[in-house]
Backbone as CSV, one residue per row, in Angstrom:
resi,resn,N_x,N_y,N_z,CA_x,CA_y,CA_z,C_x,C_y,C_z
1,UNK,90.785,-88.976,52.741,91.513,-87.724,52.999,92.772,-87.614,52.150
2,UNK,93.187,-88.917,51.532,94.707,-88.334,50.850,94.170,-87.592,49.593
3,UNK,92.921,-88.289,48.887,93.110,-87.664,47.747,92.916,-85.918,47.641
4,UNK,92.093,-85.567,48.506,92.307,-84.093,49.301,93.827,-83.415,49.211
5,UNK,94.072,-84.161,50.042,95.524,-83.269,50.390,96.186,-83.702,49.488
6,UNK,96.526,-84.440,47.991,97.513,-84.446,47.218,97.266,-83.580,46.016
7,UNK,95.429,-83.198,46.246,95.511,-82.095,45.061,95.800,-80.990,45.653
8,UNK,95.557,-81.145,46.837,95.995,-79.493,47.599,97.557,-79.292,47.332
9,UNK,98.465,-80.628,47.819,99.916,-80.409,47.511,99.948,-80.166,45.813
10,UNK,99.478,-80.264,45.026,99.781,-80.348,43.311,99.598,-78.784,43.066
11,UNK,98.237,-78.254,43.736,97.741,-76.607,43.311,98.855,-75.750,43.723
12,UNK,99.409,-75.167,43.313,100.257,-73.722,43.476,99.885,-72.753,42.838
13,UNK,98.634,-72.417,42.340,98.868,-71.050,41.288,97.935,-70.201,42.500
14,UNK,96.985,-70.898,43.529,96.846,-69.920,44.470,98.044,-69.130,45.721
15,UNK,99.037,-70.131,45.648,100.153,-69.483,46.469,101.038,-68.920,45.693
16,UNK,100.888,-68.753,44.168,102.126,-68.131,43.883,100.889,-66.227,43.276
17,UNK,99.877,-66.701,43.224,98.523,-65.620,43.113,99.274,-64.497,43.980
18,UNK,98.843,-64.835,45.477,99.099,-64.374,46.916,100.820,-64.051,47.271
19,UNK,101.016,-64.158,46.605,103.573,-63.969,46.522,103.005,-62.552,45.675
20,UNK,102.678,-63.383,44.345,102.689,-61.846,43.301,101.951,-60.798,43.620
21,UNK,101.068,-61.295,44.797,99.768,-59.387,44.954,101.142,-58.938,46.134
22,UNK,101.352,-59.700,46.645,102.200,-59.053,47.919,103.012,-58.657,47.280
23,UNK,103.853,-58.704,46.797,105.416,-58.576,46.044,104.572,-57.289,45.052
24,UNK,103.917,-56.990,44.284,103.016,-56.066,44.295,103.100,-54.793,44.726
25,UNK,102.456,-55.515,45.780,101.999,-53.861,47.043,103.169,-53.123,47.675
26,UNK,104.146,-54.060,47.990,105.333,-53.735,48.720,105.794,-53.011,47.899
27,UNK,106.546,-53.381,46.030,107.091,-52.594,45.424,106.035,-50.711,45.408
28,UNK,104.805,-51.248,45.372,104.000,-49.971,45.099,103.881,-49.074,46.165
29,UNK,104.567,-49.716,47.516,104.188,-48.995,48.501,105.792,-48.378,48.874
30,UNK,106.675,-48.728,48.274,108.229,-48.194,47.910,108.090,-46.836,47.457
31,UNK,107.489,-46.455,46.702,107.200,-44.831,45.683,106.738,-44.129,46.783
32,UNK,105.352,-44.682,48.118,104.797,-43.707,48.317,105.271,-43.202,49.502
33,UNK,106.824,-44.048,49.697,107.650,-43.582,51.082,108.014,-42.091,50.592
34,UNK,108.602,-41.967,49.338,109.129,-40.514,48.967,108.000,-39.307,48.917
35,UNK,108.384,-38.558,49.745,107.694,-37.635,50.398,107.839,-36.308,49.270
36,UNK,106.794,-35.059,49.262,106.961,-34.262,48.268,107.286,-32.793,49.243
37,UNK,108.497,-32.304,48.834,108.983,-31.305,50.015,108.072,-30.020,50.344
38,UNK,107.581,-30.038,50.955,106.417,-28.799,51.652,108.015,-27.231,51.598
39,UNK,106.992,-26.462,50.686,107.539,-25.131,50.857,106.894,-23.538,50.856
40,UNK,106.957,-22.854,51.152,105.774,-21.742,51.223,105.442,-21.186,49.918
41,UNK,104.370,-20.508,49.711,104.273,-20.394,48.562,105.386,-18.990,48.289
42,UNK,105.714,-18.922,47.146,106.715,-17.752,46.618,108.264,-18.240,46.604
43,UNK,108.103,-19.286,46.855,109.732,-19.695,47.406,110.295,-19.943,46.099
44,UNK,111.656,-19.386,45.966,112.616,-19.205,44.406,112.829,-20.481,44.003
45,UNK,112.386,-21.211,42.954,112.610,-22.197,42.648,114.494,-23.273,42.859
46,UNK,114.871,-22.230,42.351,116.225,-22.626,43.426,116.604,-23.205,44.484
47,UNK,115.861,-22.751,45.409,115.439,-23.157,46.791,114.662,-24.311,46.599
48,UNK,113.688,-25.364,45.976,112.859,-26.069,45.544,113.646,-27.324,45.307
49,UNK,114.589,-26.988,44.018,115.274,-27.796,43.385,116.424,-28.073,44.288
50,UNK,116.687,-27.534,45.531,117.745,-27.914,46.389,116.900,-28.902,47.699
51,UNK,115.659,-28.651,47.420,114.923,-29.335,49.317,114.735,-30.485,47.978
52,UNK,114.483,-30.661,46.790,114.101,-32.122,46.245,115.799,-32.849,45.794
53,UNK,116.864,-31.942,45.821,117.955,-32.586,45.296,118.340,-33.489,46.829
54,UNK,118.047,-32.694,48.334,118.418,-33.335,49.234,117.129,-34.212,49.856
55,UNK,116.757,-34.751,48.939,115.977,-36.030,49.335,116.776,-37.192,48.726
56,UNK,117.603,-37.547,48.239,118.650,-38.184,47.072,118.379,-39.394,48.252
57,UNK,118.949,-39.082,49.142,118.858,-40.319,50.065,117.458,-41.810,49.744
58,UNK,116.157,-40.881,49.839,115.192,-41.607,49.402,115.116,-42.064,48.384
59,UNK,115.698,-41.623,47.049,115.691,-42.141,45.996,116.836,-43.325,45.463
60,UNK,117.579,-43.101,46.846,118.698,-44.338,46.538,118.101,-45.831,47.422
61,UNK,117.356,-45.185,48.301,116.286,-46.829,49.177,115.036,-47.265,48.168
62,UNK,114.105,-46.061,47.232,113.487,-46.681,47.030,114.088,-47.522,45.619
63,UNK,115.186,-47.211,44.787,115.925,-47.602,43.770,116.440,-48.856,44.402
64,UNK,117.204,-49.147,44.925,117.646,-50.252,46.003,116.674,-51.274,46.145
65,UNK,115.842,-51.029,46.724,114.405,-51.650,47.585,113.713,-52.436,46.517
66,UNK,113.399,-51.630,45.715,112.929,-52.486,44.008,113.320,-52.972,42.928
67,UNK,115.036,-52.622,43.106,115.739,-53.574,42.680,115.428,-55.024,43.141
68,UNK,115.587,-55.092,44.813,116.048,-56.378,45.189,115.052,-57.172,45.261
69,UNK,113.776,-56.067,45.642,112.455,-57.094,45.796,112.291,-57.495,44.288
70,UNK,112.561,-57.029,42.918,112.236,-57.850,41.687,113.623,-58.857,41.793
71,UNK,114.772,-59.126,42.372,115.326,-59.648,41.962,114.840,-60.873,42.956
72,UNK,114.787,-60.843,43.931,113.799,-61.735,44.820,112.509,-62.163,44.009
73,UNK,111.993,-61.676,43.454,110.682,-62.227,42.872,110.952,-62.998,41.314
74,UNK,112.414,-62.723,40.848,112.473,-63.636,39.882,113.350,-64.636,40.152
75,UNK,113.813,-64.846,41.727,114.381,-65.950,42.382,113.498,-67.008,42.783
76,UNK,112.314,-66.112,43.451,110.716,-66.786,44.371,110.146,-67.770,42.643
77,UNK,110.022,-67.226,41.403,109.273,-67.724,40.473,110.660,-68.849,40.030
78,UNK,111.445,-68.411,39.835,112.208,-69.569,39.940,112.394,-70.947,40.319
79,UNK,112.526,-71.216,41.704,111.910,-72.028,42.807,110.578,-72.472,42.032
80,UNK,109.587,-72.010,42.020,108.122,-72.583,42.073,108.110,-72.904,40.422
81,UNK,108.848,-72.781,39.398,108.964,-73.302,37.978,109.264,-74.831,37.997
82,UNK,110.583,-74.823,39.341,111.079,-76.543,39.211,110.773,-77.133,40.702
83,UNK,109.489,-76.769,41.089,108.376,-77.318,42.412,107.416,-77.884,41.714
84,UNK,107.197,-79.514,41.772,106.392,-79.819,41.318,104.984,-80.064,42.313
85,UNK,105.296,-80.130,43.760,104.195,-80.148,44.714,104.434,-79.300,46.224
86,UNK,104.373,-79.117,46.843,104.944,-78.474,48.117,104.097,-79.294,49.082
87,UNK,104.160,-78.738,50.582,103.582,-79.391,51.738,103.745,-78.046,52.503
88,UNK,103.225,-78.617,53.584,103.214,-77.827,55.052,104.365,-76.403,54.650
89,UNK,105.362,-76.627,54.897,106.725,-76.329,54.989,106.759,-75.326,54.221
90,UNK,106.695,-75.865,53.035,106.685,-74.555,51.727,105.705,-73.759,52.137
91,UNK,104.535,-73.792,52.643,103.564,-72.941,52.460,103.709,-71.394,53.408
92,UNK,104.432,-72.126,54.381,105.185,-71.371,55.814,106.136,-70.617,55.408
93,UNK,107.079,-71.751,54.867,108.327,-70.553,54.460,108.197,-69.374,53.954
94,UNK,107.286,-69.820,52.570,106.554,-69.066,51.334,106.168,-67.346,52.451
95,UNK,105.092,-67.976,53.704,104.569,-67.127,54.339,105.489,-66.019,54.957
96,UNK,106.322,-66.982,55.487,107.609,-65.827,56.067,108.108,-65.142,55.374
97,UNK,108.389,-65.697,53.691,109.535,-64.861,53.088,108.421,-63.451,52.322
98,UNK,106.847,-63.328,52.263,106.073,-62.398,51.849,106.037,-61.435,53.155
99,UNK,106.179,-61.780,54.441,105.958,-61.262,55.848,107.064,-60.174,55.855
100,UNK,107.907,-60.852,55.343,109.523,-59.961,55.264,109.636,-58.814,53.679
101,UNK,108.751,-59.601,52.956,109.216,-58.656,51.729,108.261,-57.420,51.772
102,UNK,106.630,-57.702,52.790,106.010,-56.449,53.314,106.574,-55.815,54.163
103,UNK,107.909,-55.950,54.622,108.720,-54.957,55.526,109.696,-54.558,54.937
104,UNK,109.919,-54.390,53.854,110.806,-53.732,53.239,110.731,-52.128,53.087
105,UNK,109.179,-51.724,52.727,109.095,-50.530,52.726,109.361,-49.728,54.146
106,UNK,109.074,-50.543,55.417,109.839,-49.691,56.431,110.714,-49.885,56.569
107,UNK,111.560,-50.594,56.463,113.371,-50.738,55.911,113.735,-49.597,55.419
108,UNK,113.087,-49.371,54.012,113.428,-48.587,53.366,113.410,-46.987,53.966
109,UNK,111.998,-46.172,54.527,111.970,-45.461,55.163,112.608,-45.303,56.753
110,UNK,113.292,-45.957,57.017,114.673,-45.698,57.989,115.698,-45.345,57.949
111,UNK,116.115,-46.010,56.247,117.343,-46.096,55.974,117.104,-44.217,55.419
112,UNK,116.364,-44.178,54.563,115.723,-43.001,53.696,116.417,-41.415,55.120
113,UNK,115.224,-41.944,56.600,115.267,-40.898,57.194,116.599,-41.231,58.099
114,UNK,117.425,-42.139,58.641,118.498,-41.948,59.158,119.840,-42.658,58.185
115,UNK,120.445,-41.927,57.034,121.309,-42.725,56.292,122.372,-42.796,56.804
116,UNK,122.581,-43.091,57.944,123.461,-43.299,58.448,123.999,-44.815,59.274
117,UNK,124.620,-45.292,60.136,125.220,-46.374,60.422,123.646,-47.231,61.258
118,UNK,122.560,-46.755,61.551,121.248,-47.345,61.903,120.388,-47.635,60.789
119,UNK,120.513,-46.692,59.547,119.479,-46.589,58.585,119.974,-48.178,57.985
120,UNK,121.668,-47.768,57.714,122.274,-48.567,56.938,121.941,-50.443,57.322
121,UNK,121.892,-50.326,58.225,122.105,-51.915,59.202,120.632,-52.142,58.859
122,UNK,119.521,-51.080,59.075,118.238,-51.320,59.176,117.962,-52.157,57.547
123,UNK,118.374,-51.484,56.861,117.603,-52.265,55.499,118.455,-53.478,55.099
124,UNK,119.632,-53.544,55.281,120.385,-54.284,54.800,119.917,-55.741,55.718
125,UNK,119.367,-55.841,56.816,119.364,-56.509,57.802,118.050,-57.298,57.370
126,UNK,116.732,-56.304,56.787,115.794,-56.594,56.516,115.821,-57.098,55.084
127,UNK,116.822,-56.656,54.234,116.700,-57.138,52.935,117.607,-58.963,52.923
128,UNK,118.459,-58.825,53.872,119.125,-60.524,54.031,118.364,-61.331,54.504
129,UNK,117.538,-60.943,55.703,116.651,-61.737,56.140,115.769,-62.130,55.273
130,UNK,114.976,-61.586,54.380,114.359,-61.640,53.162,115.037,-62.592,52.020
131,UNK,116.323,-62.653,51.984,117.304,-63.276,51.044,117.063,-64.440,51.601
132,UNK,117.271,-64.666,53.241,117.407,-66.238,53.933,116.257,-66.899,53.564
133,UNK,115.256,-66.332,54.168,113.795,-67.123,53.913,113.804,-67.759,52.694
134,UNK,114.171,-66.920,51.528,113.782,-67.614,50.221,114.980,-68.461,49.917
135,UNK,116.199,-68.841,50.114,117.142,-69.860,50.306,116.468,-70.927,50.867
136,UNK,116.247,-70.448,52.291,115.228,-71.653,53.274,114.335,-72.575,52.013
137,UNK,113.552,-71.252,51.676,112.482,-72.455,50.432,113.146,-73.541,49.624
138,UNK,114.274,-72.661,48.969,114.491,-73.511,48.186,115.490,-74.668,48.838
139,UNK,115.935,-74.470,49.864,116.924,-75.422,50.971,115.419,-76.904,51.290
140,UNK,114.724,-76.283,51.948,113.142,-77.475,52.684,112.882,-77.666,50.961
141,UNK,112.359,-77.367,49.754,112.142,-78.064,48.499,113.276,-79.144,48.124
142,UNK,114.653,-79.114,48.694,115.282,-79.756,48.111,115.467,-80.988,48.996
143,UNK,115.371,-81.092,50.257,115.378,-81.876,51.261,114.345,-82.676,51.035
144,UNK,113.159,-82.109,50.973,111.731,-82.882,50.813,111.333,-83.529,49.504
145,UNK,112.426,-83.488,48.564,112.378,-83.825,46.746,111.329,-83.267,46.421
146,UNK,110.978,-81.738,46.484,109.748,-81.416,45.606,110.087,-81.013,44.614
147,UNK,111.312,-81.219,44.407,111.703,-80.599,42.935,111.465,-80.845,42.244
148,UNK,111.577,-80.463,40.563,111.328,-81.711,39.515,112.314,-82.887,39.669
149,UNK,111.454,-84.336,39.286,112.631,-85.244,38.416,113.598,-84.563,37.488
150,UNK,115.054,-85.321,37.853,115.762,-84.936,36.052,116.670,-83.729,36.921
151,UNK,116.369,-82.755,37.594,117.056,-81.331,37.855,118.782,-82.140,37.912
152,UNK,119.421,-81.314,37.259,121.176,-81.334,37.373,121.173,-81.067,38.383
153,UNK,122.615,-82.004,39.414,122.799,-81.470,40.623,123.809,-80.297,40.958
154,UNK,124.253,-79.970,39.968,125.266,-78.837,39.748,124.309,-77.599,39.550
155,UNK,122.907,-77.742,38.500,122.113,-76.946,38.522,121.585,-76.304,39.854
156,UNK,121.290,-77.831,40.854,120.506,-77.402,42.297,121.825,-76.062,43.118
157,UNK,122.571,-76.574,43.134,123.817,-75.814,43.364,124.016,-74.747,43.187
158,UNK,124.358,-74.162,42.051,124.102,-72.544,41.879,122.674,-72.219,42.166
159,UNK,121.592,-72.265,41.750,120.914,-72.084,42.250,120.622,-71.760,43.759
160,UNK,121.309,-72.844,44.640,121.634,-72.415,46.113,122.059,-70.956,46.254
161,UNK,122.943,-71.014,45.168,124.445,-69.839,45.775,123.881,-68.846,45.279
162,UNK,122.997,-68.956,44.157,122.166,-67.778,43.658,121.187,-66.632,45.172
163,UNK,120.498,-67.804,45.718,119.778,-67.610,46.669,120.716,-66.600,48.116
164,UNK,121.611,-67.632,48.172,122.386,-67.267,49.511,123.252,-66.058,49.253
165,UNK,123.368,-65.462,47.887,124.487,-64.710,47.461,124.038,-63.546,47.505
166,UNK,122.744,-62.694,47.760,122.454,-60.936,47.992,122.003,-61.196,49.584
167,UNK,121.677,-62.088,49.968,121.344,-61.619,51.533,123.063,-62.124,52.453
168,UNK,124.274,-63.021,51.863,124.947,-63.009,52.162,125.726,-61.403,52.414
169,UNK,125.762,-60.840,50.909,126.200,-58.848,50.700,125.753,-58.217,51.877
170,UNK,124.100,-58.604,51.774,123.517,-57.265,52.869,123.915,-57.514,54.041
171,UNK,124.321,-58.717,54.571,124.601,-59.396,56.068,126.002,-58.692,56.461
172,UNK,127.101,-58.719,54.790,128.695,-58.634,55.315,128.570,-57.246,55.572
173,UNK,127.548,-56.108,55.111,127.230,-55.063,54.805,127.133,-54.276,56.414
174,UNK,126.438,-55.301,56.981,126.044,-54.245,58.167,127.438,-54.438,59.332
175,UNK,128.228,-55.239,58.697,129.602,-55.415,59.661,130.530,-54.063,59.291
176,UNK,130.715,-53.891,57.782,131.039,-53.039,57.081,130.792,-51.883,57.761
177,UNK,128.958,-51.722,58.200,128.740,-50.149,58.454,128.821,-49.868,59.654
178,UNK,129.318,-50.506,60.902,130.112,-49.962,62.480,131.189,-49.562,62.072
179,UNK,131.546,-49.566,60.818,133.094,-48.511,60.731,132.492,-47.811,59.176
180,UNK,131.914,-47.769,58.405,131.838,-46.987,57.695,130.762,-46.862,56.982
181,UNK,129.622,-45.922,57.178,127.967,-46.781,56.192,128.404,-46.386,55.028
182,UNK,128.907,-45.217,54.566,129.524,-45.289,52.979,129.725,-46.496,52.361
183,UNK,131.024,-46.778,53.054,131.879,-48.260,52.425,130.397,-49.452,52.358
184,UNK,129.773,-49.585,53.516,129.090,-50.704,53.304,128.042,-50.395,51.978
185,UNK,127.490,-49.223,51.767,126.514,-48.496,50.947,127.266,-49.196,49.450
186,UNK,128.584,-48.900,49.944,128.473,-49.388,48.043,129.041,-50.826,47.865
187,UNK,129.239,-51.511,49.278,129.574,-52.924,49.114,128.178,-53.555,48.214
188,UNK,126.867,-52.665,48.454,125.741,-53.583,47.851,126.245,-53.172,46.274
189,UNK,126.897,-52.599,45.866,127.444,-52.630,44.255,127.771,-54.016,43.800
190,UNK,128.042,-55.006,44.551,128.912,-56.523,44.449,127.870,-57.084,43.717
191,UNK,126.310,-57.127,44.431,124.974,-57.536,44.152,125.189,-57.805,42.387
192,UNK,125.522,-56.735,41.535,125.528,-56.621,40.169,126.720,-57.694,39.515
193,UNK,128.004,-57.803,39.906,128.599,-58.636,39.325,128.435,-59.984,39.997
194,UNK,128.199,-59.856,40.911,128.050,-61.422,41.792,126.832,-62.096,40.679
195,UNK,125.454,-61.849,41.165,124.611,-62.602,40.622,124.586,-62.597,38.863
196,UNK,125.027,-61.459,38.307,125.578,-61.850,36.808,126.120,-62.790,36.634
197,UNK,127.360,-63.089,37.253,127.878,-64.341,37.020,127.461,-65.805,37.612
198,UNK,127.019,-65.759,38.550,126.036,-67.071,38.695,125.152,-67.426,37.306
199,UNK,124.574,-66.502,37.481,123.268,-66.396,36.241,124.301,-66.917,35.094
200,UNK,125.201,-66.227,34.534,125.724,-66.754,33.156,125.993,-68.373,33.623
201,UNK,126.498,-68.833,34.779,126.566,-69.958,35.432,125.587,-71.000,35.116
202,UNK,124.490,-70.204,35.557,123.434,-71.366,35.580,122.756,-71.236,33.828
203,UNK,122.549,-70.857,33.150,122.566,-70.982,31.619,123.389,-71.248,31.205
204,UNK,124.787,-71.378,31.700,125.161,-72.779,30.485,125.160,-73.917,31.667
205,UNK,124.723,-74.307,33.009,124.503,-75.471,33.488,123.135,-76.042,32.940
206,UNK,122.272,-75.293,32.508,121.027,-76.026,32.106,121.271,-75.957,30.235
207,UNK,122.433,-75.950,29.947,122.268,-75.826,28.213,123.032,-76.634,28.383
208,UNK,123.759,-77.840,29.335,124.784,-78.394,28.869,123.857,-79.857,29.560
């Protein structure tokens, strides 16, 4: 039975197969939240261009939503570049953090139809939780040494903070929005300089 289960622990291209169709569908199923505004026929185009200008809301969740799920998915491929085997654990986590990234699109359509201090909490809540899970992975990979040999430990490090650093935003976010969903709305602006600078972080930790 070991030699079984150590090629099973070595194979990953079927669990990272099953990340990428999901991660996939979710982004594809982001577009088909935005709804196309029903109007009678004859109606002055004027009128048209004002029922599609006040959908803006939707176009700022599904813009949002596929931001984070690609930035999540080049965090998730990350992780599994310097995984040289996984177990039990990974396979679970892995499971939870796809469970969560297929709930994004109703995240998104909450936030879309109530943008307000419920919509706001709703996605932000669902997009950190999503952030944790995939920290978790890479937290149980590092505990369990599935990493590669050789990894810098300064490297493992940002990398952490990489992980913990957009679902940390969306978390401070929904404290933010019991007093203001505006203010919290554009606290997710941080998302852009925060992980830039990790990132420049971690390229020159792996060039040095």
């Amino acid at each position: 039975m070991a030699i079984p289960f150590q090629r099973e622990s070595e194979e990953t291209d079927r669990l990272l197969a099953l990340s990428d169709g999901v991660i996939a569908i979710a982004i594809t199923l982001l577009v088909l939240e935005i709804t196309v505004p029903e109007v009678p026929a004859g109606t002055p185009p004027s009128v048209v261009a004002d029922l599609v200008f006040e959908q803006s809301q939707e176009y700022v969740g599904y813009v949002l939503s596929f931001l984070v799920i690609g930035l999540y998915w080049t965090l998730h491929r990350r992780i599994f570049i310097h995984i040289e085997a996984h177990d039990r654990g990974i396979v679970w986590l892995n499971l939870l953090f796809l469970l969560l990234v297929a709930f994004v699109p109703y995240g998104t359509s909450v936030f879309s139809a109530y943008p307000n201090r419920l919509g706001v909490s709703v996605i932000a809540a669902v997009l950190a939780l999503t952030g944790f899970s995939l920290a978790a992975l890479w937290i149980h990979a590092l505990r369990k040494q599935l990493l590669e040999a050789g990894l810098a430990s300064r490297t493992v490090g940002i990398q952490a903070a990489r992980f913990l650093a957009s679902p940390l935003v969306f978390a401070g976010s929904i404290a933010v929005a019991s007093v203001d969903p505006r203010w919290a709305m554009l606290s997710w602006v941080l998302l852009i300089p925060i992980n830039g600078a990790l990132n420049s972080r971690l390229v020159k930790s792996v060039a040095e």
